[in-house]
C-alpha positions in Angstrom: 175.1 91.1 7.0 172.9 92.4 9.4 171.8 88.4 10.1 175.3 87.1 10.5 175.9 89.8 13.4 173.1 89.3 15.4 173.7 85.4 15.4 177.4 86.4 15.9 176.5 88.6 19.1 173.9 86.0 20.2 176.3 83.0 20.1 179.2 85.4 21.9 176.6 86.6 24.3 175.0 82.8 25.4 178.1 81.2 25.8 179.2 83.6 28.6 175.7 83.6 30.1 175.6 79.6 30.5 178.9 79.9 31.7 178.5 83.0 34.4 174.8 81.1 35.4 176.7 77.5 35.9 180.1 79.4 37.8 176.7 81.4 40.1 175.0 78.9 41.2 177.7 76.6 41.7 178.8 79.4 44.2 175.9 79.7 45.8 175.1 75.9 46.4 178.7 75.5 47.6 178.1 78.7 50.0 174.8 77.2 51.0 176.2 73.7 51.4 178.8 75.3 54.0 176.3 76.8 56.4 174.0 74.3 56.2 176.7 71.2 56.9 176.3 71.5 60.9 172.4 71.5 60.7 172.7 67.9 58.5 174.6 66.5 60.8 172.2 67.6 64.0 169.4 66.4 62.2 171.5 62.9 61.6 170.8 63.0 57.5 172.3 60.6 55.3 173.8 61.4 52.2 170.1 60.6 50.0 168.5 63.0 51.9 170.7 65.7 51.6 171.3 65.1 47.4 167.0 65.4 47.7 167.4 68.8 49.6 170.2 70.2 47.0 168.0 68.6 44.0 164.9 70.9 45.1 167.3 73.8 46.1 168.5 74.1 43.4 166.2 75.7 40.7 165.8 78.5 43.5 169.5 78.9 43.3 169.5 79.4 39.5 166.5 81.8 39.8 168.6 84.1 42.1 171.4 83.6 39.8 169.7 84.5 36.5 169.4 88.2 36.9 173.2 88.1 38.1 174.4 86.4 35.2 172.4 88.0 32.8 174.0 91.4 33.8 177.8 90.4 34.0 177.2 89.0 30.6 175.9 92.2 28.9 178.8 94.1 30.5 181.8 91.9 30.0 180.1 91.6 26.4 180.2 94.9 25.4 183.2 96.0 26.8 184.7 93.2 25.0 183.8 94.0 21.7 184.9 97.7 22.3 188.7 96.4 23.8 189.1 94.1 20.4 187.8 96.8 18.3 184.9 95.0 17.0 182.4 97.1 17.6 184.5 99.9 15.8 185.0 97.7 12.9 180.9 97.1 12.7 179.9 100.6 13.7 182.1 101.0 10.3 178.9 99.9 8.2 177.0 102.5 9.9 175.3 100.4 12.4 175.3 101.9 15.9 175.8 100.9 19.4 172.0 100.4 20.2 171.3 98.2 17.0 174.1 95.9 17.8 172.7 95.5 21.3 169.1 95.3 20.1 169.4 90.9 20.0 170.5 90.5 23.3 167.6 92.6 24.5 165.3 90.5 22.5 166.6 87.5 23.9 166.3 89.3 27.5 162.7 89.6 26.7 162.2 85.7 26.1 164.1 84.9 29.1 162.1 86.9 31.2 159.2 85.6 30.2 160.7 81.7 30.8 161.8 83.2 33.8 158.7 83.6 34.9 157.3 80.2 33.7 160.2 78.8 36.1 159.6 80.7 38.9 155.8 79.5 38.9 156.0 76.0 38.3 159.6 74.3 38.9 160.9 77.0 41.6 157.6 77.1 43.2 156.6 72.9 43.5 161.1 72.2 44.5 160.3 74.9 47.2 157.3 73.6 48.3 159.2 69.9 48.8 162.0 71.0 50.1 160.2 72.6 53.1 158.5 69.3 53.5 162.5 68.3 54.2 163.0 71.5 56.2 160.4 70.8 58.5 160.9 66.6 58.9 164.4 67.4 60.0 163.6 71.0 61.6 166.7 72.7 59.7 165.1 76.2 60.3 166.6 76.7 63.3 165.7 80.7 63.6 162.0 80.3 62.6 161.4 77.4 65.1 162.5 79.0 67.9 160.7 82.8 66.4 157.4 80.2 66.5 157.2 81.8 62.7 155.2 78.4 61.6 152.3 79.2 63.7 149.2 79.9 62.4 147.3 83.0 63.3 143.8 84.2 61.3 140.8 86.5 62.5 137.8 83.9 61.3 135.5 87.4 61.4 135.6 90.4 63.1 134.7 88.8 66.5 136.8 85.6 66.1 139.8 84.4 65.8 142.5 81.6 65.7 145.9 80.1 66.7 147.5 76.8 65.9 150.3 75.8 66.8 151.0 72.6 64.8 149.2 71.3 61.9 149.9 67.9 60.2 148.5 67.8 56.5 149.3 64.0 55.5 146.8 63.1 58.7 144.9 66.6 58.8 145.1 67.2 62.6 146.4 69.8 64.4 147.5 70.2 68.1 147.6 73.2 70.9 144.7 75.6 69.3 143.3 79.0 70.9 139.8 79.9 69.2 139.2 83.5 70.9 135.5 85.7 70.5 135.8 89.5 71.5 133.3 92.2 71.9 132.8 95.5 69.8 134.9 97.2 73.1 137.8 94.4 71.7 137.6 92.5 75.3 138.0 88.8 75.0 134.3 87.4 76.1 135.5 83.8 75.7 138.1 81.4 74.7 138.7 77.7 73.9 141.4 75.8 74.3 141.8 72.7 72.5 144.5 70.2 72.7 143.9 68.7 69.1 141.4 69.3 66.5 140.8 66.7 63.3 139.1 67.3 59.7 136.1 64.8 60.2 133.4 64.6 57.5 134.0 68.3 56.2 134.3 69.8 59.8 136.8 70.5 62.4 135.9 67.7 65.5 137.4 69.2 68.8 139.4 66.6 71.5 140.0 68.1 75.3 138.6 71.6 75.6 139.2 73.8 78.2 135.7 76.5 77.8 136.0 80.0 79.5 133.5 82.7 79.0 134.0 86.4 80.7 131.0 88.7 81.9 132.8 91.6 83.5 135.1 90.6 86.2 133.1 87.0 86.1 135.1 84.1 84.5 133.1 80.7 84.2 134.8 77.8 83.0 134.1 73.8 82.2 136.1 71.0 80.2 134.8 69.4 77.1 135.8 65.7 76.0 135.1 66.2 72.3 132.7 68.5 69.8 132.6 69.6 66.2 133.0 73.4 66.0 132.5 75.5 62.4 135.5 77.9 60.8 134.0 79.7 57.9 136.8 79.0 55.2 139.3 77.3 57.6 140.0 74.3 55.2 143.2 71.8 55.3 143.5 73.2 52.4 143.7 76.8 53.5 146.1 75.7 56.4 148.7 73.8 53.7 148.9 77.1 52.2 148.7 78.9 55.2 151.5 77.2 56.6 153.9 77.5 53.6 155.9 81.0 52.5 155.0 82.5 49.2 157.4 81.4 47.1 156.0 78.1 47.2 153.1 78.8 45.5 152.6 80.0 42.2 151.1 83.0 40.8 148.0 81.6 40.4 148.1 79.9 43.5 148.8 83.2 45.5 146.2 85.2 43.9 143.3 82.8 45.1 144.7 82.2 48.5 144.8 86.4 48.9 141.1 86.1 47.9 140.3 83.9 50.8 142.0 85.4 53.1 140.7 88.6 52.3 137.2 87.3 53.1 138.3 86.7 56.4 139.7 89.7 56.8 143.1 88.4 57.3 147.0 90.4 57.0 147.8 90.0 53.2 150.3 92.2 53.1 152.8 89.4 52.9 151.2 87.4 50.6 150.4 90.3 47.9 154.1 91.5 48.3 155.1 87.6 46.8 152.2 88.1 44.3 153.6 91.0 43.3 157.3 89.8 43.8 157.0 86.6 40.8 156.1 89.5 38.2 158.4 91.8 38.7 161.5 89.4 39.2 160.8 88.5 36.5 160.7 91.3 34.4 164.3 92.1 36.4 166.4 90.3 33.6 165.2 92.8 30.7 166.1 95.7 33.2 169.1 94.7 34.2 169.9 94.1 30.6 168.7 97.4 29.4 170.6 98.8 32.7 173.9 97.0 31.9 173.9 98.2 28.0 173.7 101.7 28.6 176.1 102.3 31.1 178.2 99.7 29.7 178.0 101.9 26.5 178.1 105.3 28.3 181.4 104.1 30.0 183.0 102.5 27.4 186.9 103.3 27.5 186.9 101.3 30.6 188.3 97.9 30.9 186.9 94.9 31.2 187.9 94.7 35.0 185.5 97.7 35.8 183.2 96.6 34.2 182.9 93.4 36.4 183.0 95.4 39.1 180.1 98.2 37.5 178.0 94.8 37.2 178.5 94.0 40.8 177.5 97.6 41.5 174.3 96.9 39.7 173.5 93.4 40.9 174.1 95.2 44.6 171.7 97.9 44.2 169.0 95.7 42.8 169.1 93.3 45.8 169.6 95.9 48.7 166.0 97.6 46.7 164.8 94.3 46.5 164.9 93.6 50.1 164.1 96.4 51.6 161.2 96.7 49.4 160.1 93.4 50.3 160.6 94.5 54.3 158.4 97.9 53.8 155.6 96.0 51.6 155.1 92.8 54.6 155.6 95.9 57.4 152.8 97.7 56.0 155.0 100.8 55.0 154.7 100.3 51.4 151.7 99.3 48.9 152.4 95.3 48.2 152.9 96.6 44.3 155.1 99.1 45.2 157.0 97.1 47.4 157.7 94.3 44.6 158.7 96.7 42.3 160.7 99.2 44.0 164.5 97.4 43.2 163.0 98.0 39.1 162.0 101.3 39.6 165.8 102.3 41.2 166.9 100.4 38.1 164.3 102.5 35.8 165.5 106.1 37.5 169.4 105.1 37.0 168.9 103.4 33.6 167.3 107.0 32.7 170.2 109.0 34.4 173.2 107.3 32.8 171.6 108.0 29.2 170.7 111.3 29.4 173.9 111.9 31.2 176.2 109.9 29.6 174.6 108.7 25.8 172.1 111.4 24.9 
């Protein structure tokens, strides 16, 4: 008997989750498709280019979706069951609230952990293409003008670098600053290069403009062309460098934090995203867990509040999420603490409503 119920809930339960993750994204892509319409037509793409753009936006959309869905689902399906009396009817047998809920957390669990399969290898490899897109047409209008593509790393603790634009197909890059300071922090020299190439495992140098200080005495000369060393400045570390965290996978984060911890580089950023593809993860069990207890607590309300509880949730989640996200890249925040701060608001009011309301 027990069985029949659980598949009973489960079937009930996944129908309104594919539907509420379809009707989501759908939204979202439509919303997306809206603001983004001007910038396709600036940037003069045909219609090919644009379905390639939607193609690898889209398994980001249903990521962000997911945890939405997954918690308008639980509440509309509870509260459902209560309105038709069908969870009266099975509480009958002597099976409570919790035990009738106890499959949908199970499959919460599963879906979490797929979620995080899809966030590190779909979401992660459509994002990283779709920038490639982003960038060919420039359709970031804000970070081109902010400059936010620029690359900026301290080489050691007397050096360091600026790049302004790096091509990986043909691993050049153009408009570079390599600057050396003294232990009193006062720039002692800088180059300026006006393109730099991978040669042979080395950077080779075109155009340099040389300028060393010694006190108030500033000697300069130009350089045709020279090979310079940067400890662990690779293409490879600038492709990764030049791309946002979510378009790399877990994996892929952790070793690019290791590196750029040896050159004792800001990876605030970076560690927040580490610690972001974990616990987003983890957000669909949460939310779930979230969603049944105060779905249960406040159960002689209709099904209309309890859309509008689920949006309450949903907002408090991503309001905690970004703000998190803010304080952890600022500095404010540990990077772990950061990442999971929007769960931990879920935690403290998932323990509130059931010793409130259920215990």
């Amino acid at each position: 008997m027990i069985k029949l119920i659980d598949l009973y809930i489960l079937k009930r339960f996944v129908g309104r989750l594919a539907f509420l993750l379809i009707a989501i994204s759908s939204i979202i892509l439509i919303t997306n498709l809206v603001e983004m319409i001007d910038n396709f037509i600036d940037a003069e793409m045909n219609s090919n280019e644009i379905f390639y753009y939607y193609l690898y936006t889209l398994p980001m959309i249903i990521s962000y979706a997911l945890p939405m869905a997954i918690t308008i689902a639980t509440v509309l399906s509870i509260l459902t069951y209560i309105k038709n009396n069908e969870l009266l009817a099975i509480r009958s047998l002597g099976i409570n609230y919790f035990r009738l809920t106890k499959i949908i957390v199970i499959l919460s669990v599963f879906i979490s952990m797929f979620h995080f399969y899809f966030e590190n290898t779909i979401v992660s490899n459509s994002n990283r293409l779709k920038n490639k897109i982003v960038r060919k047409y420039n359709l970031d209008k804000k970070n081109y003008k902010n400059n936010k593509n620029n690359f900026i790393e301290d080489i050691n603790k007397n050096q360091s670098i600026l790049i302004m634009n790096y091509n990986n197909k043909n691993q050049t890059a153009s408009k570079i600053v390599l600057k050396e300071i003294n232990e009193n922090n006062d720039v002692i020299s800088r180059i300026d290069a006006n393109k730099m190439e991978w040669v042979e495992n080395n950077w080779y140098f075109e155009e340099l403009l040389y300028r060393t200080w010694n006190g108030n005495e500033e000697k300069f000369k130009s350089i045709k062309d020279t090979s310079i060393f940067l400890q662990n400045i690779t293409p490879l570390y600038l492709t990764t460098e030049f791309i946002e965290p979510d378009q790399m996978n877990y994996f892929e984060l952790k070793k690019f934090i290791e590196t750029k911890k040896r050159n004792a580089g800001n990876t605030n950023k970076w560690a927040v995203g580490l610690h972001h593809k974990l616990s987003y993860s983890v957000s669909s069990l949460i939310l779930t867990i979230t969603a049944i207890i105060l779905s249960i607590a406040l159960k002689n309300s209709n099904v209309s509040y309890g859309i509008g509880l689920s949006l309450l949730i949903i907002t408090l989640y991503y309001v905690m999420l970004i703000i998190g996200k803010n304080l952890g890249i600022e500095g404010t925040l540990s990077p772990i603490l950061s990442a999971w701060l929007a769960n931990i608001s879920l935690l403290l009011v998932m323990i509130y409503s059931y010793k409130r309301y259920v215990f």
